[in-house]
The first five atom37 places (N, CA, C, CB, O) and aatype in JSON, in Angstrom:
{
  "aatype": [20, 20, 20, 20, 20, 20, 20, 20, 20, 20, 20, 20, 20, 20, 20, 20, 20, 20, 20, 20, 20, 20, 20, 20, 20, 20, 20, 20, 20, 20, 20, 20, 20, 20, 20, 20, 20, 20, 20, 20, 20, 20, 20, 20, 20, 20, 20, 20, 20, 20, 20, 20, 20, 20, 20, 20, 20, 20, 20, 20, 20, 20, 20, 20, 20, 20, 20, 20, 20, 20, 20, 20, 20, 20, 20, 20, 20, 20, 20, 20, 20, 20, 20, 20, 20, 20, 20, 20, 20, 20, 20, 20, 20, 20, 20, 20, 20, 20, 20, 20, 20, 20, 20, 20, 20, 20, 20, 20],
  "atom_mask": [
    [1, 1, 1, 1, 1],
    [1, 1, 1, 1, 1],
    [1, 1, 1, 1, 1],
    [1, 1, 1, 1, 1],
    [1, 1, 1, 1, 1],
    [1, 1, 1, 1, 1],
    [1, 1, 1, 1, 1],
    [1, 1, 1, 1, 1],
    [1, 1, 1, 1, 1],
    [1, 1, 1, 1, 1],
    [1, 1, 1, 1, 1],
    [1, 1, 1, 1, 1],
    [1, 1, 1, 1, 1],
    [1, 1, 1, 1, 1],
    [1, 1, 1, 1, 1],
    [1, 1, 1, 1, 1],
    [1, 1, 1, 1, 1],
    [1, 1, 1, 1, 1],
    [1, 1, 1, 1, 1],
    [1, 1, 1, 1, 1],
    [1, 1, 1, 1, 1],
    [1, 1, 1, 1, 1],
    [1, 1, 1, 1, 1],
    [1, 1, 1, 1, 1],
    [1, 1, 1, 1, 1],
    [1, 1, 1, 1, 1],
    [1, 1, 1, 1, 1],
    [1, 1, 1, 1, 1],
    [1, 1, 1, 1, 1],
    [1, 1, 1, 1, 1],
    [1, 1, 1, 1, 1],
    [1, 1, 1, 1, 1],
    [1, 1, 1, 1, 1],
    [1, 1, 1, 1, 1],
    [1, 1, 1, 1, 1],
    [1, 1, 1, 1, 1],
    [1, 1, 1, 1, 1],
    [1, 1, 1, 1, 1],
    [1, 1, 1, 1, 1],
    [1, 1, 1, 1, 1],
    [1, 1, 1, 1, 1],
    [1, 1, 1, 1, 1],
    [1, 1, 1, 1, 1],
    [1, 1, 1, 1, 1],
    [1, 1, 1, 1, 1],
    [1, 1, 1, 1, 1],
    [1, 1, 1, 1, 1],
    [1, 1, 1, 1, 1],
    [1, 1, 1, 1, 1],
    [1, 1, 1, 1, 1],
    [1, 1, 1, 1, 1],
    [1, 1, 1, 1, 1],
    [1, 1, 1, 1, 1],
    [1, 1, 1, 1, 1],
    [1, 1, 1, 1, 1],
    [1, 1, 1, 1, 1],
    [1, 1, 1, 1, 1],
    [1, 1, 1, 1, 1],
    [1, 1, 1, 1, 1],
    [1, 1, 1, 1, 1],
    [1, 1, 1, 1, 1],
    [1, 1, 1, 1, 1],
    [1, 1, 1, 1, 1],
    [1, 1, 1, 1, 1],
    [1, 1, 1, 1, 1],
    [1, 1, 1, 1, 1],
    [1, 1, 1, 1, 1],
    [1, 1, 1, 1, 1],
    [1, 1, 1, 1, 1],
    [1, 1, 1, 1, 1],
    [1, 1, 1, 1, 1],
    [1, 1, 1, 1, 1],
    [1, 1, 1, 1, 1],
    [1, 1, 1, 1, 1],
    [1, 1, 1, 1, 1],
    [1, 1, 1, 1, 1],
    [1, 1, 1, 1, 1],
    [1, 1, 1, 1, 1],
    [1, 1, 1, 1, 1],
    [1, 1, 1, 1, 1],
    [1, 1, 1, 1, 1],
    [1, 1, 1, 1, 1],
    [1, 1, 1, 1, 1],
    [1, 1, 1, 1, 1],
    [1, 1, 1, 1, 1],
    [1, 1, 1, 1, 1],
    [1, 1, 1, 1, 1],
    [1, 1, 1, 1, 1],
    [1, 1, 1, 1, 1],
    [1, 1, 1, 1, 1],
    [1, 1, 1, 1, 1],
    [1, 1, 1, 1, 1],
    [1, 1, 1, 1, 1],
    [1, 1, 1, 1, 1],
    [1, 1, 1, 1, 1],
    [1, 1, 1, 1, 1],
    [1, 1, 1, 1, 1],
    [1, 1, 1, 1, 1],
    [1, 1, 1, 1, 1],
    [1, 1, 1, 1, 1],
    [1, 1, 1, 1, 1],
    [1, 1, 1, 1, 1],
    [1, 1, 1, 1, 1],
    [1, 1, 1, 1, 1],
    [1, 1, 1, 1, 1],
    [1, 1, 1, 1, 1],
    [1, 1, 1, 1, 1],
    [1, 1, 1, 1, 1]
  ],
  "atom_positions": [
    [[227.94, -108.44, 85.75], [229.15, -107.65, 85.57], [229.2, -106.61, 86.69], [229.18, -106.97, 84.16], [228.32, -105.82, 87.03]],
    [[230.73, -106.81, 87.31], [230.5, -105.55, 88.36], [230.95, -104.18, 87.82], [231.36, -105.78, 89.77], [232.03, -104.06, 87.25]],
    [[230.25, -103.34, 87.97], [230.72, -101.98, 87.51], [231.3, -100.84, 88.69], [229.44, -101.36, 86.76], [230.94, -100.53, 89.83]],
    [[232.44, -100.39, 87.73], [233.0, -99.39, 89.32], [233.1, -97.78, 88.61], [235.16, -100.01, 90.14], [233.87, -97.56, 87.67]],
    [[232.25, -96.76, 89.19], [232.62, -95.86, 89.07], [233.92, -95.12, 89.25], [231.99, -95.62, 89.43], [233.71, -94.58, 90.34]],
    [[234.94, -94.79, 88.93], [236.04, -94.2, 89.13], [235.78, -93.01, 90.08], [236.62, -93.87, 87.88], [236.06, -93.04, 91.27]],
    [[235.3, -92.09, 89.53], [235.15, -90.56, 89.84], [234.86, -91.42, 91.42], [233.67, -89.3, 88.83], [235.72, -91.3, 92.29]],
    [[233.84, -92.13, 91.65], [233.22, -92.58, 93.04], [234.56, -93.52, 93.77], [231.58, -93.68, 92.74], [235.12, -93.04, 94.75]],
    [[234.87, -94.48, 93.38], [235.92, -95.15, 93.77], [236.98, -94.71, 94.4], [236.28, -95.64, 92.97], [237.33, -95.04, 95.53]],
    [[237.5, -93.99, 93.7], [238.68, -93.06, 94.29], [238.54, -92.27, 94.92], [239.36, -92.47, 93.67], [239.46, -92.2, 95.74]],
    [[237.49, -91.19, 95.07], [236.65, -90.35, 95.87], [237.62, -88.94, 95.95], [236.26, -91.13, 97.46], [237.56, -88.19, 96.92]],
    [[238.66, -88.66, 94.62], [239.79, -87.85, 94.68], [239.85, -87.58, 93.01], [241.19, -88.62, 95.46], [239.36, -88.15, 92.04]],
    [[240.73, -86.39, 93.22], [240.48, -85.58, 91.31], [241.88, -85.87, 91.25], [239.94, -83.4, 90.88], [242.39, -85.35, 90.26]],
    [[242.88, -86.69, 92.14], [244.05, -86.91, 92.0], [244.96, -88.31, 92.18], [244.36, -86.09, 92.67], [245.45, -88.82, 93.18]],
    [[244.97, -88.66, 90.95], [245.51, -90.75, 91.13], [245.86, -90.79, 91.59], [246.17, -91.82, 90.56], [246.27, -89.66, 91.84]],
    [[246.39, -91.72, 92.46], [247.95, -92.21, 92.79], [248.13, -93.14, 92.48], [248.47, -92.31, 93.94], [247.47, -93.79, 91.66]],
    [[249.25, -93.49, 93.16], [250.0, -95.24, 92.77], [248.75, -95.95, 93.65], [252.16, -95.76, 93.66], [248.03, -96.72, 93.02]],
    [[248.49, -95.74, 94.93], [247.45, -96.46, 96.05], [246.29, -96.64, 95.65], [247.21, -95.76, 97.27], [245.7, -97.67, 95.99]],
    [[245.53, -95.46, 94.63], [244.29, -95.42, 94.34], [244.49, -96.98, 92.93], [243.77, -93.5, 93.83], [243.67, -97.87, 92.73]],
    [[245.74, -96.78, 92.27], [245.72, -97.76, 91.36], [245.76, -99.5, 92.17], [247.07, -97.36, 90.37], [245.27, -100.58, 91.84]],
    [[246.34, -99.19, 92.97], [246.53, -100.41, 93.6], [245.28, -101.3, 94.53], [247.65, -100.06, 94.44], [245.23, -102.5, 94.82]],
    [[244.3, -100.11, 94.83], [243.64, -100.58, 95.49], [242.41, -101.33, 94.6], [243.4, -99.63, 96.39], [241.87, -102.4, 94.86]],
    [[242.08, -100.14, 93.16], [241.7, -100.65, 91.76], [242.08, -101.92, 91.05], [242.09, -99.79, 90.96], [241.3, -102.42, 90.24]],
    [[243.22, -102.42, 91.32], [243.48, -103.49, 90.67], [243.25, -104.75, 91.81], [244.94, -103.32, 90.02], [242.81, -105.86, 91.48]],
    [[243.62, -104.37, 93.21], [242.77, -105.93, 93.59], [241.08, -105.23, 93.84], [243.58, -106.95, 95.54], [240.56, -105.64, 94.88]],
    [[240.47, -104.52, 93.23], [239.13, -105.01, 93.12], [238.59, -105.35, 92.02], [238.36, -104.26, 93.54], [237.41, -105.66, 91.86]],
    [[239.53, -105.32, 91.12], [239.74, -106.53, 89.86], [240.04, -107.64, 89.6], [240.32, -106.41, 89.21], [239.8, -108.36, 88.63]],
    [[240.63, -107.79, 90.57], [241.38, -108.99, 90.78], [240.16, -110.13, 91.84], [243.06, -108.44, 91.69], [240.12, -111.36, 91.86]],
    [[239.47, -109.31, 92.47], [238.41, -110.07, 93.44], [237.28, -110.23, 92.79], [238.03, -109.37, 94.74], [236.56, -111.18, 93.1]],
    [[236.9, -109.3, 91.73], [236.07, -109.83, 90.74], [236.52, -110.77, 90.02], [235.68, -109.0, 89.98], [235.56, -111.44, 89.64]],
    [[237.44, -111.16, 89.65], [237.85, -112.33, 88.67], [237.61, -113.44, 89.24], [239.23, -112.39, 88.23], [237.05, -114.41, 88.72]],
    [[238.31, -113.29, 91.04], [238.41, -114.47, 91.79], [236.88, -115.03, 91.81], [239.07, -114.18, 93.3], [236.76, -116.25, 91.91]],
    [[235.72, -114.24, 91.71], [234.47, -114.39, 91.96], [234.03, -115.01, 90.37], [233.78, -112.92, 92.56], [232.98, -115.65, 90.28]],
    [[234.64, -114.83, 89.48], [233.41, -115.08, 88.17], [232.92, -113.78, 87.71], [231.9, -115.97, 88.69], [232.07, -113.54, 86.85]],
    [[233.51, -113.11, 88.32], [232.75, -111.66, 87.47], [233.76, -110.91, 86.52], [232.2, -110.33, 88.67], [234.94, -110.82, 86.83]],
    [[233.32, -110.44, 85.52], [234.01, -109.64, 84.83], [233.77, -108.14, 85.54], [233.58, -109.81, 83.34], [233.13, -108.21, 86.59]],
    [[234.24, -106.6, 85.08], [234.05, -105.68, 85.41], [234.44, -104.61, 84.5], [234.42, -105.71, 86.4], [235.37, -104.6, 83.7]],
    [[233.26, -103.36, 84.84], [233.0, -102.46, 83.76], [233.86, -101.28, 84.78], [231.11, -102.19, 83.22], [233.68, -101.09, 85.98]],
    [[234.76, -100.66, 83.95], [235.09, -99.59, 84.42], [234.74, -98.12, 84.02], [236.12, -99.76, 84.41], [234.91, -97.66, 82.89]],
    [[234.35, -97.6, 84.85], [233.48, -96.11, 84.09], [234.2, -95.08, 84.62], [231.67, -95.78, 84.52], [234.18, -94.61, 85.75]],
    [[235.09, -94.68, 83.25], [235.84, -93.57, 83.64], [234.79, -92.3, 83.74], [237.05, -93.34, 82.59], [235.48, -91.31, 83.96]],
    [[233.67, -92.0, 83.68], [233.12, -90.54, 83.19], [233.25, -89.89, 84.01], [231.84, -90.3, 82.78], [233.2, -90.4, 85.13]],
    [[233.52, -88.29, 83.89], [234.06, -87.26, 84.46], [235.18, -87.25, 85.6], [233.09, -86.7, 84.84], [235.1, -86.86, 86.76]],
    [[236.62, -88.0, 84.64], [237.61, -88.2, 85.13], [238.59, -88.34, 84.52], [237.53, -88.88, 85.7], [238.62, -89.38, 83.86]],
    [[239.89, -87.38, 84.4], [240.94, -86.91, 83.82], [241.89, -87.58, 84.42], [241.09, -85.61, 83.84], [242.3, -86.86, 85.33]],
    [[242.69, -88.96, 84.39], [244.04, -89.44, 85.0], [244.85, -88.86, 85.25], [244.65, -90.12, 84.52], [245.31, -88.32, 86.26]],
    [[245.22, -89.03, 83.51], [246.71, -88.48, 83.32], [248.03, -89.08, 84.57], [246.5, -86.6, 83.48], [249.1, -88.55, 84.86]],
    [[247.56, -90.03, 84.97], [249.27, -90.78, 85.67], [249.01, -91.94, 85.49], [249.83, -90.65, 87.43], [248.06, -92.71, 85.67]],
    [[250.79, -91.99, 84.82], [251.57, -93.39, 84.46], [251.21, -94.36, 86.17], [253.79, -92.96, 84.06], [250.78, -95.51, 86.33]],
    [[251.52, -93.54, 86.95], [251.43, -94.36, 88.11], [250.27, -95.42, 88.5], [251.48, -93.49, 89.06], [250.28, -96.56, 88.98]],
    [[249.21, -94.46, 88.04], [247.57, -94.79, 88.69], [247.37, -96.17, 88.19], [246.13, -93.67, 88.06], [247.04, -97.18, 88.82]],
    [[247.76, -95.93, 86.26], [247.15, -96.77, 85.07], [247.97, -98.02, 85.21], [247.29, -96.06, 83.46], [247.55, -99.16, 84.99]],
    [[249.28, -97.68, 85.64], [250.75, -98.89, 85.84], [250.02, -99.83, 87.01], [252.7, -97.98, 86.65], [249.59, -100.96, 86.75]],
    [[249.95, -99.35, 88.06], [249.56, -99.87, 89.39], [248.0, -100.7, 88.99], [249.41, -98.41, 90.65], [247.93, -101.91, 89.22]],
    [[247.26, -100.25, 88.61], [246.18, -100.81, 88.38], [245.67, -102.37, 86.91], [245.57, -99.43, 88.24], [245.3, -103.54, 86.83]],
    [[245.98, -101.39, 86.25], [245.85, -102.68, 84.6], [247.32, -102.38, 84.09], [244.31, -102.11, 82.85], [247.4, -103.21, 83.18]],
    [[248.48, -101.74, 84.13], [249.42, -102.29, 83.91], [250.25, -103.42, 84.9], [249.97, -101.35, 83.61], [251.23, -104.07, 84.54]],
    [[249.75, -103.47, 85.95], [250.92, -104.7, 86.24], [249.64, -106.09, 85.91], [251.81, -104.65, 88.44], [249.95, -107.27, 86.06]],
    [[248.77, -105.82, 85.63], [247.57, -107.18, 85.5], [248.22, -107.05, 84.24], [245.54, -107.08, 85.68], [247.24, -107.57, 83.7]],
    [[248.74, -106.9, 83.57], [249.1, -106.66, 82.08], [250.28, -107.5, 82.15], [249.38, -105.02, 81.53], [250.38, -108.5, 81.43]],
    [[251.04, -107.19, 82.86], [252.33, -108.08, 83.18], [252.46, -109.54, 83.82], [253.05, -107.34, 84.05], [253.46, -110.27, 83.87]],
    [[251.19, -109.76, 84.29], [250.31, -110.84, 85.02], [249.74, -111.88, 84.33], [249.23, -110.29, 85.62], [249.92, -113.09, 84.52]],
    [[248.85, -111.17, 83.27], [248.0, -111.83, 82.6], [247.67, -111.77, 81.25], [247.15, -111.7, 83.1], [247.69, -110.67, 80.69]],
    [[247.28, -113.12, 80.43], [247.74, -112.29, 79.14], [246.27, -111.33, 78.26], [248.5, -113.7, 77.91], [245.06, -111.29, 78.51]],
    [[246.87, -110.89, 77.52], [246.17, -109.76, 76.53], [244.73, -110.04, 76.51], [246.72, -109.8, 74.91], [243.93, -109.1, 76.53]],
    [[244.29, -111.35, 76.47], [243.24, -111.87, 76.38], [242.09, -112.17, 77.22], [243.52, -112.57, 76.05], [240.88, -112.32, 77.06]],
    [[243.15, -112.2, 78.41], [242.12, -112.52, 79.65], [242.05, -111.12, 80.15], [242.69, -113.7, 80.93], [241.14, -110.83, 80.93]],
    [[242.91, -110.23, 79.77], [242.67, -108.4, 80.51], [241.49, -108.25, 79.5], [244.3, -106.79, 80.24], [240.42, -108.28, 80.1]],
    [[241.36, -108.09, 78.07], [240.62, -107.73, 77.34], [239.03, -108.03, 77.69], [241.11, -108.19, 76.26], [238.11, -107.21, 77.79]],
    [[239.01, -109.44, 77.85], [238.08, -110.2, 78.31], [237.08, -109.68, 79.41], [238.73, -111.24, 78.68], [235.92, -109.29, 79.41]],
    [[238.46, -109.93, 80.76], [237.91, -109.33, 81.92], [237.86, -107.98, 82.42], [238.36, -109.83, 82.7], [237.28, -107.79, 83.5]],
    [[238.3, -107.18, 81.89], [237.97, -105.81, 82.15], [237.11, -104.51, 81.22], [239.18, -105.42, 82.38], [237.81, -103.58, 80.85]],
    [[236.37, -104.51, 81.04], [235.78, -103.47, 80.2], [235.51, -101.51, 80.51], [234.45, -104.18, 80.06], [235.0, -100.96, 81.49]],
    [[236.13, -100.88, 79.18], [236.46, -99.51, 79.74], [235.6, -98.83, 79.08], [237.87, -98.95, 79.59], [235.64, -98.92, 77.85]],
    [[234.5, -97.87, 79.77], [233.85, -97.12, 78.87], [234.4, -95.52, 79.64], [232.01, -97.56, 78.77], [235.07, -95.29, 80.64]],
    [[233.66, -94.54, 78.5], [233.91, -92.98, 78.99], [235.21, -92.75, 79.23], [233.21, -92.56, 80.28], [235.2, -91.68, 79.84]],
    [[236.6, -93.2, 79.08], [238.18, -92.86, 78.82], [238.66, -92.06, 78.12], [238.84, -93.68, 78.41], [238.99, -92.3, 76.96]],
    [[238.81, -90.85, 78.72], [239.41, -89.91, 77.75], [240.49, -90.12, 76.87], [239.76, -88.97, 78.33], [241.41, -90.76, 77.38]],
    [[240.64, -89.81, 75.87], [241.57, -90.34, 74.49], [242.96, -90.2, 75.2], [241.44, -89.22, 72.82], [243.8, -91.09, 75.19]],
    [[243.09, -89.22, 75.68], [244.6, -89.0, 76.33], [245.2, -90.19, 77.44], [244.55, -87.48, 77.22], [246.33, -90.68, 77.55]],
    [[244.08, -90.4, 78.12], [244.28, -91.38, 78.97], [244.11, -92.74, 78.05], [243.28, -91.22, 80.2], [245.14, -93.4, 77.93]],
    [[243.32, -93.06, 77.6], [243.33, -94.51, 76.58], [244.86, -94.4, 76.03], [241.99, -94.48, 75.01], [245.77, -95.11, 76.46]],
    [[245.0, -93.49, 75.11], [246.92, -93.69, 74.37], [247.4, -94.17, 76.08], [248.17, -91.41, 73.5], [247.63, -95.34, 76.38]],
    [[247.48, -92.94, 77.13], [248.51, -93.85, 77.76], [248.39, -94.73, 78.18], [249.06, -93.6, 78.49], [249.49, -95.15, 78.53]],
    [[247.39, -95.58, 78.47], [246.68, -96.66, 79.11], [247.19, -98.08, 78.28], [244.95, -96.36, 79.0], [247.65, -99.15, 78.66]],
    [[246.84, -97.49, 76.9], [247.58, -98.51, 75.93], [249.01, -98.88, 75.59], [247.23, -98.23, 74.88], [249.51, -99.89, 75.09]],
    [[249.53, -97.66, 76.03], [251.4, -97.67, 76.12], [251.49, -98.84, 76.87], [252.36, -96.24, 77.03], [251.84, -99.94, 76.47]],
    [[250.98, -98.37, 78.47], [251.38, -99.11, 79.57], [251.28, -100.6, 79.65], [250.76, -98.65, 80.54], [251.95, -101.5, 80.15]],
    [[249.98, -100.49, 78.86], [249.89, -102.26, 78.84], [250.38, -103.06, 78.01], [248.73, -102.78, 78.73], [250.53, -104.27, 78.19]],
    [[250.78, -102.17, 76.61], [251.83, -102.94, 75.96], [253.43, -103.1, 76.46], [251.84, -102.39, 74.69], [254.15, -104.08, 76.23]],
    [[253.66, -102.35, 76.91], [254.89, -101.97, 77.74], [254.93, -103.68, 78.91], [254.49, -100.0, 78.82], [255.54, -104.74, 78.75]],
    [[254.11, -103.28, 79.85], [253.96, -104.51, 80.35], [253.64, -105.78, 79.86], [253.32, -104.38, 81.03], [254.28, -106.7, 80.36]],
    [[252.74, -106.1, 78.94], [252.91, -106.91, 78.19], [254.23, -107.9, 77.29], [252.31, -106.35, 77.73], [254.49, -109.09, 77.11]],
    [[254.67, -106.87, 76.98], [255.96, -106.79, 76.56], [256.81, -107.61, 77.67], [256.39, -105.25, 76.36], [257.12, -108.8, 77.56]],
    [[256.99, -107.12, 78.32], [257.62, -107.61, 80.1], [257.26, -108.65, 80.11], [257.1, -106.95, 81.58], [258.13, -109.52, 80.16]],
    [[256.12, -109.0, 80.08], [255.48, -110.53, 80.77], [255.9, -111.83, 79.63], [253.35, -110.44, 80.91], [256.0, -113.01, 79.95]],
    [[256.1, -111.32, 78.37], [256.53, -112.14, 77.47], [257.61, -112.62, 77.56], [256.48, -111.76, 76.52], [257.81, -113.82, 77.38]],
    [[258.97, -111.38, 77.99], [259.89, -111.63, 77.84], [260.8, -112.76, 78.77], [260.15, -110.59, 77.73], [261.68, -113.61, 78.66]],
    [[259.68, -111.93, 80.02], [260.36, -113.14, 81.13], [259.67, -114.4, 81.11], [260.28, -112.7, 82.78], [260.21, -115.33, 81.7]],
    [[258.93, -114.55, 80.72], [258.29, -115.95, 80.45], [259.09, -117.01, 79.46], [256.83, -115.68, 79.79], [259.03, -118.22, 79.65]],
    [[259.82, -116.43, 78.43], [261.06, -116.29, 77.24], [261.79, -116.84, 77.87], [261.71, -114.94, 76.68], [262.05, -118.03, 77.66]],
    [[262.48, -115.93, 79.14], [263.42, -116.22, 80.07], [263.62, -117.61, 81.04], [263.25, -115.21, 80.8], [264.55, -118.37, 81.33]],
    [[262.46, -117.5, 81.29], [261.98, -118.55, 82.28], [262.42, -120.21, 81.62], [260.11, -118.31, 82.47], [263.18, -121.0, 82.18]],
    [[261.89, -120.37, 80.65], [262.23, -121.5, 79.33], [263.2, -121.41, 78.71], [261.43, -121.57, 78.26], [263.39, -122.29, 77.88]],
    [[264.12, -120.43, 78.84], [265.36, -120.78, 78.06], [266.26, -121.76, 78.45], [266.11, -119.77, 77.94], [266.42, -122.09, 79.63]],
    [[266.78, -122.19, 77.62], [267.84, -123.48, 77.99], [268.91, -123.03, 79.2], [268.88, -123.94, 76.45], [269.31, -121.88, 79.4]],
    [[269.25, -124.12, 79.91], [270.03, -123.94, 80.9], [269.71, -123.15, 82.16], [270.97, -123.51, 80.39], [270.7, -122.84, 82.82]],
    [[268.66, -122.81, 82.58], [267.78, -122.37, 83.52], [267.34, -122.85, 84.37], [267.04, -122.04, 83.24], [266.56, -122.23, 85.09]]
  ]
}
């Protein structure tokens, strides 16, 4: 299992959309590899829709519930950040269903 320090990863006390983006393809390169990955939030406060969207919400919109659950594991997440973390991915989730809905509807 690859494990990524956050606090280290980002090397900043401030998300962005980039820091999320760059987080999600090194999730995405672990998958490509066979690896799952541990994410270790400890001593790290988000708090942005942007960071959490860019990173495991658009894999959320990507992929389903099962294979994020699967392949990503979150320890040390502050509660504030988990609620929004969980919005986002149902939110996207949500999304990925619908257009998939879309995609198969008759006359398409």
């Amino acid at each position: 299992m690859r494990r990524l320090e956050i606090a280290t990863f980002c090397k900043t006390n401030r998300m962005s959309r980039s820091d999320g983006a760059r987080l999600r393809e090194e999730i995405e390169d672990a998958w490509r590899k066979g690896e799952l990955i541990m994410l270790d939030f400890a001593n790290v406060r988000i708090a942005s829709v942007s960071f959490f969207d860019e990173s495991i919400g658009l894999l959320a919109r990507e992929h389903s519930l099962d294979k994020l659950k699967d392949g990503v594991h979150i320890e040390n997440l502050d509660a504030a950040d988990r609620a929004l973390l969980n919005r986002i991915v149902t939110s996207r989730s949500r999304e990925r269903v619908v257009n998939n809905q879309e995609s198969v509807a008759p006359g398409r």
